[in-house]
C-alpha positions in Angstrom: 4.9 21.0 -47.6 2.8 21.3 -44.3 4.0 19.3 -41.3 1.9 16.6 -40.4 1.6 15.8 -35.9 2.2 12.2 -35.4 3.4 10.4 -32.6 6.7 9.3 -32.6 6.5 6.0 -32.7 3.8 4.0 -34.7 2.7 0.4 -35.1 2.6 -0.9 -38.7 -0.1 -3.8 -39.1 0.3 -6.6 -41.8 -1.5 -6.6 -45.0 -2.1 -4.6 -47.7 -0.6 -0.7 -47.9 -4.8 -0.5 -48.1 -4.7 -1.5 -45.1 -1.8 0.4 -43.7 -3.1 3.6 -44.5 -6.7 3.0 -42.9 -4.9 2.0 -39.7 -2.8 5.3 -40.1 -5.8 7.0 -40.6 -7.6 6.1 -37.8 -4.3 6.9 -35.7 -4.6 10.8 -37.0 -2.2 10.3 -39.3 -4.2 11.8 -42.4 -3.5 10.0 -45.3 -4.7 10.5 -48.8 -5.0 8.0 -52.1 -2.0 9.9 -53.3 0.1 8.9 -50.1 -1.4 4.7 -50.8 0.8 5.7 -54.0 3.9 7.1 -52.9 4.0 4.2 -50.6 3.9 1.8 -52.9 6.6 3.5 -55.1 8.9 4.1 -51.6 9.0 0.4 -50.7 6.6 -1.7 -48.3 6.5 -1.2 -45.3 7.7 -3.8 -42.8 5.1 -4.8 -39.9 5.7 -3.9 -36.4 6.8 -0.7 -34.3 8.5 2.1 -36.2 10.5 5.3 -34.5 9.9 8.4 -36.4 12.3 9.9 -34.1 9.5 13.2 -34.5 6.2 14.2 -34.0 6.5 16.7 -36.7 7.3 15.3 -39.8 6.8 16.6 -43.6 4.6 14.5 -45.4 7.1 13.0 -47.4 9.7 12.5 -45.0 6.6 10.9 -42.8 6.2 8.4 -45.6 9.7 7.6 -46.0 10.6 6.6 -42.6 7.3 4.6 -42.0 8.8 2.6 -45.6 12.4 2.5 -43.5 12.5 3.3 -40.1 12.2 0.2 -37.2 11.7 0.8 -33.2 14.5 -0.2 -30.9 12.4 -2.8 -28.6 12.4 -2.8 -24.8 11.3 -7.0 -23.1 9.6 -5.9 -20.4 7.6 -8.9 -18.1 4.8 -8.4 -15.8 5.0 -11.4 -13.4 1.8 -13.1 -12.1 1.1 -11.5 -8.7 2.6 -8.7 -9.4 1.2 -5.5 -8.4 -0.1 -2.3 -10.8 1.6 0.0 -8.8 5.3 -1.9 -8.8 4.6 -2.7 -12.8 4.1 1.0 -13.8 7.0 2.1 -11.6 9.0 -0.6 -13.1 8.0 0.6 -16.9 8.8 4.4 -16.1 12.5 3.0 -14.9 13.2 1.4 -17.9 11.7 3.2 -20.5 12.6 6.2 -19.0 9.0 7.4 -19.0 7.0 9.3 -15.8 5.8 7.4 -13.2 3.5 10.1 -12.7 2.1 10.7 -16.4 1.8 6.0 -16.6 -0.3 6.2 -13.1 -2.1 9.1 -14.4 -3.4 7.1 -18.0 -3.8 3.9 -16.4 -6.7 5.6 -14.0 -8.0 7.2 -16.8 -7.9 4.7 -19.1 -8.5 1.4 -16.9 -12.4 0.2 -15.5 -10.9 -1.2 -12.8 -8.1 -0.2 -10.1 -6.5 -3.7 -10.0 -6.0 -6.7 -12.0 -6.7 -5.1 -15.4 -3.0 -6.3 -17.1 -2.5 -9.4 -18.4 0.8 -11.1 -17.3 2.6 -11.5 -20.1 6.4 -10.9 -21.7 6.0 -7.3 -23.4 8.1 -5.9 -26.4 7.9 -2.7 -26.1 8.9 0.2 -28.1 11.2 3.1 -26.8 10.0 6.1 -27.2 6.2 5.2 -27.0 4.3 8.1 -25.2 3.0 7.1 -21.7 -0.7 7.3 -23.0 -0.1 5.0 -26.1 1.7 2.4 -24.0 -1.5 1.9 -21.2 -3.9 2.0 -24.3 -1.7 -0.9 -25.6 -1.4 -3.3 -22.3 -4.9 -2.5 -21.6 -6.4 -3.4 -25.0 -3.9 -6.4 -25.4 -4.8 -7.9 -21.9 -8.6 -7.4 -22.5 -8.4 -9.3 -25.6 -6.5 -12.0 -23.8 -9.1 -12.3 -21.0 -12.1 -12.0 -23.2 -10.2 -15.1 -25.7 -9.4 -17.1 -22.6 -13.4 -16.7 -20.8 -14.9 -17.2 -24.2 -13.2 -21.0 -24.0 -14.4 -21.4 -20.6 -17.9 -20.0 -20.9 -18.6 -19.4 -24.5 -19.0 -15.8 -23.8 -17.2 -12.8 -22.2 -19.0 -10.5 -19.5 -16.6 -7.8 -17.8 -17.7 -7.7 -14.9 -18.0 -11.4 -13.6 -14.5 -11.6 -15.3 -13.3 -9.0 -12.8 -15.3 -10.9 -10.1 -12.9 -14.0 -10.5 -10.0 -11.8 -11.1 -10.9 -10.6 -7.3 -10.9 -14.2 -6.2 -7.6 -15.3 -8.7 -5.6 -12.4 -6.7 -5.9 -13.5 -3.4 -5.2 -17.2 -4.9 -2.1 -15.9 -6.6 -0.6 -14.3 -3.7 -1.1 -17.0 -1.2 -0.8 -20.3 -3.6 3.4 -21.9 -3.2 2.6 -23.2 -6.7 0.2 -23.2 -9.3 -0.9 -27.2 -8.3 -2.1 -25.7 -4.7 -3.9 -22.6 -6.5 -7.5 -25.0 -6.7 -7.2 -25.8 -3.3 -6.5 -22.2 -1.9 -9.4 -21.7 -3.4 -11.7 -23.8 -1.7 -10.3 -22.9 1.9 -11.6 -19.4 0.4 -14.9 -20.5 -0.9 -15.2 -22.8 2.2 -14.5 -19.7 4.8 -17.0 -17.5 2.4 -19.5 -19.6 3.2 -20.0 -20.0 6.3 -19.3 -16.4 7.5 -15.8 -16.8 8.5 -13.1 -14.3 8.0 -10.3 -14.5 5.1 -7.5 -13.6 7.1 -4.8 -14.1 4.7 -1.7 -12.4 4.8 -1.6 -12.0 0.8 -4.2 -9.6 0.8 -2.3 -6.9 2.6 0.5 -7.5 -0.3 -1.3 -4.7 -2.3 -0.2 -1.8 -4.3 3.0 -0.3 -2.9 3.3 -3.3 -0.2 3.9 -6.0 -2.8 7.0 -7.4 -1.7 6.6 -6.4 1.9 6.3 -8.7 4.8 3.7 -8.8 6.8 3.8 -8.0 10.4 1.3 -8.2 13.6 1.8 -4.5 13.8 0.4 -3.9 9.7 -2.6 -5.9 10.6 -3.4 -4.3 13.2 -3.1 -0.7 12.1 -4.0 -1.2 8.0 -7.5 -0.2 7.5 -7.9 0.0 4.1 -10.4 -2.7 2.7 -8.0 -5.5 2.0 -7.4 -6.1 5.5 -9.0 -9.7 5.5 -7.6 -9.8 9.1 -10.9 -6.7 10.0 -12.8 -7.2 7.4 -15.2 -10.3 6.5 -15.6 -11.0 2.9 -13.4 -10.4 -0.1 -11.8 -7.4 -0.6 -13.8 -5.2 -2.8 -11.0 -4.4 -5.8 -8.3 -7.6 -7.0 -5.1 -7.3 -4.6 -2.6 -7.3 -7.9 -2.3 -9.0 -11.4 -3.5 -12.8 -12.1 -2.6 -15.7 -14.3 -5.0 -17.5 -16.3 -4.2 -20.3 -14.0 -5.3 -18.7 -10.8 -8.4 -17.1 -12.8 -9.0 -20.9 -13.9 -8.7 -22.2 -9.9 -11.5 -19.2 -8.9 -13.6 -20.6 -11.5 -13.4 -24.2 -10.9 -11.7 -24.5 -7.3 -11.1 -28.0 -5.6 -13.8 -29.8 -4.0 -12.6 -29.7 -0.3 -13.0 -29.2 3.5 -10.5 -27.4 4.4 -10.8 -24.0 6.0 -6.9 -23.9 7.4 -3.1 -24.0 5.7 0.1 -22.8 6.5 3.6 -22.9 5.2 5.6 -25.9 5.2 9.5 -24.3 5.7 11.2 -28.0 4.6 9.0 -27.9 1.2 7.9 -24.2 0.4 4.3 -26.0 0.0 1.2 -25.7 2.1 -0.6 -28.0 4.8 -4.0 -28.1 5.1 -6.3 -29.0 7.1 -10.4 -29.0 8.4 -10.5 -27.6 11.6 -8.5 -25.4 14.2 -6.6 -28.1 16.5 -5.1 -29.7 13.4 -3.7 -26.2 12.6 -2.7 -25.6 15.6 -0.8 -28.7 15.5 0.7 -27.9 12.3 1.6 -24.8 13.6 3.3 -26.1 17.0 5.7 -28.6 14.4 6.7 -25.8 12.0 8.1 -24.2 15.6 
C-alpha cells in the first residue's frame, strides 16, 4: 500500500467520522469514502490530539492509530505581560522544539510583531511541528480577540484591535494590579493629549528585556522606538502580550487628572497624582 505524508501529530474534531474525514482532508491527509468505512468498522475515533509517532504511515496503519493512538500533552501558560520573545523561547525549552524554526513561523505567520497571543493556559501536544504549533496559538488567540471585541463593539476590526493592544501593553507592564490598570490608562491618555511624553519604564521591558530592570544608563543609550523616555507618543508595535483586562482599561480608561504615579514600596500599589510638586513629594517620602 502507498505511504501516505502526514504530520505526526493531528487534532481529531468532534462529530461525525463525516466530519473527521473532511477535517483530515483539508489537513492533506487524503481520505477517500472507502477510508469513512474502514473507520467506522476500526472504532471511533476519540476527539483531541493524536501522536502518529510518523509522518509516513501506510494507509491502513494511518487509520488505525487515528482510531487508537492519544498525544502525551504538555500545560504550557503564557502570562499577561509576557513577552513574544521569552514565550517562544520558553516553548522551544519544553517542547524540545527550535527556538530558531518557532521565531521563524511566528514572523511568517503573525500580522503583527507584538501582542498577537492570547494569554491563556495551553495543552499542548509533544511532538507538534514548530509550524503547526504558531498556526494553532495564532488562530486560537485571534478567535478569542475577535469573541471578546465582538461583545464590546458588536464587531471585530484588526487593526483598531491592535491599536488598543498597543495601549493594553504599556498598561499591563506598568499597572501593580488589574484594579489600577483603568487609571494607568488615563495618566496615558491624559499625557497623549496634551503633548507630553510617556516616559514609563515598562515600555523598555520589550522583547528580550522582559524581566530586566531598568536603569538611567538603558534610557539613555536605547534607541529603538519604545524608548518613551526619547520618544513622544506611543510606541509604534505593543511592548508584550495583554489580558482582556488591560485591552478592556485601553478601551474604557478612568475618567481622571492625573498625569504622575509611582510605586508605593509599603503596598506594591501606585500613587497618583495631577501635577509635578505632588510627585515630587511622593517621591521625596518613598526615600
Amino acid at each position: 500500500m502507498i505511504p501516505i505524508n502526514t504530520n505526526s501529530v493531528v487534532y481529531i474534531p468532534q462529530g461525525s467520522v463525516s466530519k473527521i474525514i473532511a477535517d483530515l482532508n483539508k489537513n492533506n491527509n487524503k481520505m477517500s469514502k472507502i477510508d469513512e468505512i474502514v473507520i467506522r468498522f476500526l472504532g471511533y475515533p476519540q476527539a483531541g490530539w493524536i501522536n502518529l509517532n510518523s509522518e509516513k504511515l501506510s494507509k491502513i496503519d494511518f487509520l488505525h492509530r487515528v482510531t487508537t493512538a492519544k498525544a502525551a500533552l504538555e500545560k504550557i501558560t503564557l502570562i499577561p505581560g509576557e513577552t513574544t520573545a521569552i514565550f517562544l523561547k520558553d516553548l522551544a525549552k519544553n517542547l524540545n522544539l527550535s527556538e530558531e524554526i518557532l521565531v521563524k513561523e511566528y514572523k511568517k505567520q503573525a500580522k503583527y510583531a507584538e501582542g498577537m497571543f492570547y494569554p491563556e493556559t495551553y495543552s499542548i501536544p509533544k511532538g507538534i511541528k514548530e509550524s503547526f504549533l504558531i498556526e494553532l496559538l495564532l488562530s486560537y488567540s485571534q478567535n478569542a480577540f475577535k469573541e471578546a471585541s465582538q461583545k464590546i463593539f458588536g464587531t471585530y476590526n484588526e487593526k483598531k484591535w491592535h491599536d488598543y493592544i498597543i495601549i493594553a501593553s504599556v498598561i499591563q507592564k506598568e499597572a501593580a494590579s488589574n484594579d489600577e490598570m483603568p487609571i494607568v490608562a488615563s495618566v496615558i491618555y491624559n499625557r497623549l493629549k496634551i503633548g507630553m511624553k510617556l516616559q514609563m519604564d515598562g515600555t523598555l521591558n520589550y522583547g528580550e528585556y522582559s524581566h530586566i530592570k531598568i536603569s538611567p544608563e538603558r534610557i539613555r543609550n536605547d534607541d529603538s522606538f519604545y524608548n518613551t523616555y526619547k520618544y513622544e507618543g506611543l510606541p509604534k508595535e505593543a511592548v508584550c502580550n495583554v489580558s482582556l483586562q488591560a485591552i478592556r482599561a485601553a478601551i474604557f480608561p478612568a475618567k481622571t487628572n492625573f498625569l504622575y504615579f509611582m510605586r508605593d514600596k509599603s503596598t506594591g500599589k501606585h500613587i497618583f497624582t495631577t501635577n509635578i510638586k505632588d510627585h515630587n513629594k511622593a517621591v521625596q517620602a518613598q526615600r
